[in-house]
N, C-alpha and C positions, 0 to 999 in steps of 0.2 A: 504494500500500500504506500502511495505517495501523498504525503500530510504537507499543504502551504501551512505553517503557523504563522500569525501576527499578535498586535497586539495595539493599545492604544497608551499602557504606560512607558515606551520606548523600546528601543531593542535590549539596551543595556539591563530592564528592570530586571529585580528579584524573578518575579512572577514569572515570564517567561524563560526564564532561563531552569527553573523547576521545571516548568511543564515540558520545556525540552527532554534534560536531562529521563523524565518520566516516560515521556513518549520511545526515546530514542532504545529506551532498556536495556545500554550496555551488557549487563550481566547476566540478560535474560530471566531474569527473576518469575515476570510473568509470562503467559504463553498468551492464546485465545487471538482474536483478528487483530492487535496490533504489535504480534513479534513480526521482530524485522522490519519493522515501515521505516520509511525514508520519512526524514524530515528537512525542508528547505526553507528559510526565516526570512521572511520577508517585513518590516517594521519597519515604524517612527523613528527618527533618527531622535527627537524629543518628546517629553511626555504631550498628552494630545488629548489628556481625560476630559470627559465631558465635551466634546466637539460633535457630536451627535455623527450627521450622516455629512457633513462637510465635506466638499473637494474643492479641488484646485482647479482651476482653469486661466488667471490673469498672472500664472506666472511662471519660469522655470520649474521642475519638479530635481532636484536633483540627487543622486544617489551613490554612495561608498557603500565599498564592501569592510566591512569592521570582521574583526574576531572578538568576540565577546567575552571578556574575562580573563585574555591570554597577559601573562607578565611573562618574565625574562626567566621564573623559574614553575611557571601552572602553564601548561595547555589552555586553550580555548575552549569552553564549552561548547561554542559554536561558530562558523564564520556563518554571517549570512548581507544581505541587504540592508543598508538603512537608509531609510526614504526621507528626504525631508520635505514631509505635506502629511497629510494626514492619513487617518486607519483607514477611511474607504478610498483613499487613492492609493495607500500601498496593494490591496486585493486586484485593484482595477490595473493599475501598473502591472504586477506582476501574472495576471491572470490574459492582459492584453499581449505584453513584449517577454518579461522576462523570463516566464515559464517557456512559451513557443520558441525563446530564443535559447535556452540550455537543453529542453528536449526535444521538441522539433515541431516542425511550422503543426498547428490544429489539436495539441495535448492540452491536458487540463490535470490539474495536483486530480487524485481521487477525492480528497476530504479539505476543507479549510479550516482549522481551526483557529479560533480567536482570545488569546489570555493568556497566563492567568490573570487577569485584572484585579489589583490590589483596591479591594471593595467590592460590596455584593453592587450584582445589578438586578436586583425586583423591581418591582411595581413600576411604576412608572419612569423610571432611574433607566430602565430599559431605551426606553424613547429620547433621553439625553446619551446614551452611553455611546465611546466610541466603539470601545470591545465591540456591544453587538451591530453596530453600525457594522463594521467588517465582514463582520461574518453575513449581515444580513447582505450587503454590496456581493459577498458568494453566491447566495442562494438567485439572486439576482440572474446574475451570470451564470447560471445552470449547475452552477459544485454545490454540490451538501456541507452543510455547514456548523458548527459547535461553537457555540460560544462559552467563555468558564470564565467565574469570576470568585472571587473570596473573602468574605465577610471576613470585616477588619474589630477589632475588640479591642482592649485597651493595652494590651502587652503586644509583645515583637511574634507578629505572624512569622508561623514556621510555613513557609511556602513549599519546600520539601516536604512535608506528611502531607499536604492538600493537595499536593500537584498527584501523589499515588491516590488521593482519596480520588482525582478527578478519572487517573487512568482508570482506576477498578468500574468508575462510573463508564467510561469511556466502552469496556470492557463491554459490559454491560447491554450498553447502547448500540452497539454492534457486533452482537451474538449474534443478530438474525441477518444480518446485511447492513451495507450504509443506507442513510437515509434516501431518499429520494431527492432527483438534479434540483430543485430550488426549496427543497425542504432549509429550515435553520432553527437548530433547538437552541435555547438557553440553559445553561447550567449554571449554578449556585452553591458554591459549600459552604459548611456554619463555618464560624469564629474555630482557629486553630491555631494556638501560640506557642512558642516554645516550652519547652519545660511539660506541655501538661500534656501529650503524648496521648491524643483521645484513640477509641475504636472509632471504625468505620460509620459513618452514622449510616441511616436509614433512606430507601433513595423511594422520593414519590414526585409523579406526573401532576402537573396543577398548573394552572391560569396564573396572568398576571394579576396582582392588586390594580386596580383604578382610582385608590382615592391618591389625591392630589398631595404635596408635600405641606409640612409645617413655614413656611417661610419665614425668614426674618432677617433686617438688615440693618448696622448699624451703622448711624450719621457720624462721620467725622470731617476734620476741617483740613485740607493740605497748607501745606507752609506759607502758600499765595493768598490764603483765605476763603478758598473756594470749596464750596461743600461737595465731598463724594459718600459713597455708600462701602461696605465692603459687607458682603454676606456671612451672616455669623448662625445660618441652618444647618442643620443634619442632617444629613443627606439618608438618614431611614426613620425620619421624626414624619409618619404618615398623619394624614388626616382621619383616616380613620380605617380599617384592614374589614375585608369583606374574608367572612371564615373559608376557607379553603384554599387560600390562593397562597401564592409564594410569598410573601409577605407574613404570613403568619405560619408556614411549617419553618420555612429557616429560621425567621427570628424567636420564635414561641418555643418550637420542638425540636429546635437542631437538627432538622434534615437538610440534605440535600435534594436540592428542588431541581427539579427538567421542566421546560416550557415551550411546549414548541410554538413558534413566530412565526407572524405572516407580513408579509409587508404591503398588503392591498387593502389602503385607508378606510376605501370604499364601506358608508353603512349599507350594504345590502338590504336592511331590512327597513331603509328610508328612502330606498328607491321608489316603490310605488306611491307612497303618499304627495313625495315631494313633483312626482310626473302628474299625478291626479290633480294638484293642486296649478302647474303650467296649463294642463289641457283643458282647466274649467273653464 
């Protein structure tokens, strides 16, 4: 199997560089549909959170190849691509030129995955993220697509035991086949910090939350005198959690949540009022 990974907290972050290291399973530790996959890294030359579904269009895109992690006395965990523009132009970049150009004119990665992103992406956090911006810009373009993200707690996330918790999900997810050409699931693991060396949690299928976020922004003065804001929200302080959804299994019961995404805005089921309402 050929795995694009990206991401939208850089190439350099923690996050991906686990879910490399995970994916790639030197040691072979695991078996099941991802021994042996190839993994080729395509990412942010800078972090790029929160950029939704963003691209580039008014300006150069330009791109180095980096080794990630390498010093004069560690190997690199990885060489790959680092794009500077954002998560949905590294997919489109590399899924238009750079893929066709290393394996040949008309291929496509088998799977795209997107993360690990340092912080959950529920509820509506989805709709801003870039993580699944990426992956969703996959599903797009006809590759199946994963997104993985990791809820962040108040001690030093162990991104190494998450990035295994995501492969076993991984695992999982593709016992039966990969997804379908524009399918894109979301994934989600609980809070994992060092030292506290959790079991596997529990993996269930569920909807996004829809209530809206807590907002808040506090007034300060710059040096000129001139008033700005800077956001001082939570980014999982919801309005209010509809029971079942990811929102309330991760944060409530320490699951990991799957969700699968569609990206066709479209209400269908306000089509015919809103045409009844034109043709009266």
């Amino acid at each position: 199997m050929r795995i694009l990974l990206t991401n939208d907290d850089g190439i350099r972050a923690p996050g991906i560089i686990a879910l490399h290291n995970a994916l790639v399973d030197a040691a072979n530790q695991h078996g099941g549909p991802l021994l042996g996959a190839s993994v080729e890294v395509v990412a942010p030359l800078t972090v790029q959170s929160a950029t939704s579904h963003g691209v580039t269009f008014d300006q150069p895109i330009m791109t180095t190849e980096v080794r990630v992690g390498a010093t004069n006395t560690t190997p690199a965990h990885f060489t790959g691509t680092a794009v500077d523009g954002r998560p949905a132009d590294c997919v489109k970049l590399a899924l238009t030129n750079l893929w066709p150009t290393r394996y040949g004119p008309g291929t496509m990665p088998d799977l795209v995955i997107s993360g690990m992103n340092a912080g959950a992406n529920c509820g509506i956090n989805t709709i801003y993220s870039g993580t699944v911006a990426a992956a969703l810009e996959a599903a797009f373009l006809g590759v199946p697509s994963i997104a993985v993200s990791l809820q962040l707690g108040r001690g030093q996330p162990d991104f190494d035991t998450a990035a295994w918790f995501a492969r076993r999900t991984l695992e999982r997810l593709l016992a039966g086949g990969l997804p379908n050409r524009h399918e894109c699931l979301s994934v989600n693991i609980p809070t994992t910090e060092m030292g506290s060396r959790p079991d596997m949690p529990p993996i269930v299928v569920c909807p996004m939350n829809t209530h809206g976020l807590v907002d808040s922004y506090e007034e300060r003065t710059s040096p000129r005198g001139e008033a700005y804001f800077w956001s001082t929200g939570h980014g999982l302080n919801f309005r209010d959690t509809i029971p079942g959804t990811d929102v309330e299994h991760l944060l409530k019961h320490r699951r990991i949540t799957v969700t699968p995404l569609s990206f066709d805005l479209t209400r269908h089921d306000r089509l015919g009022p809103w045409a009844e309402r034109i043709n009266n």
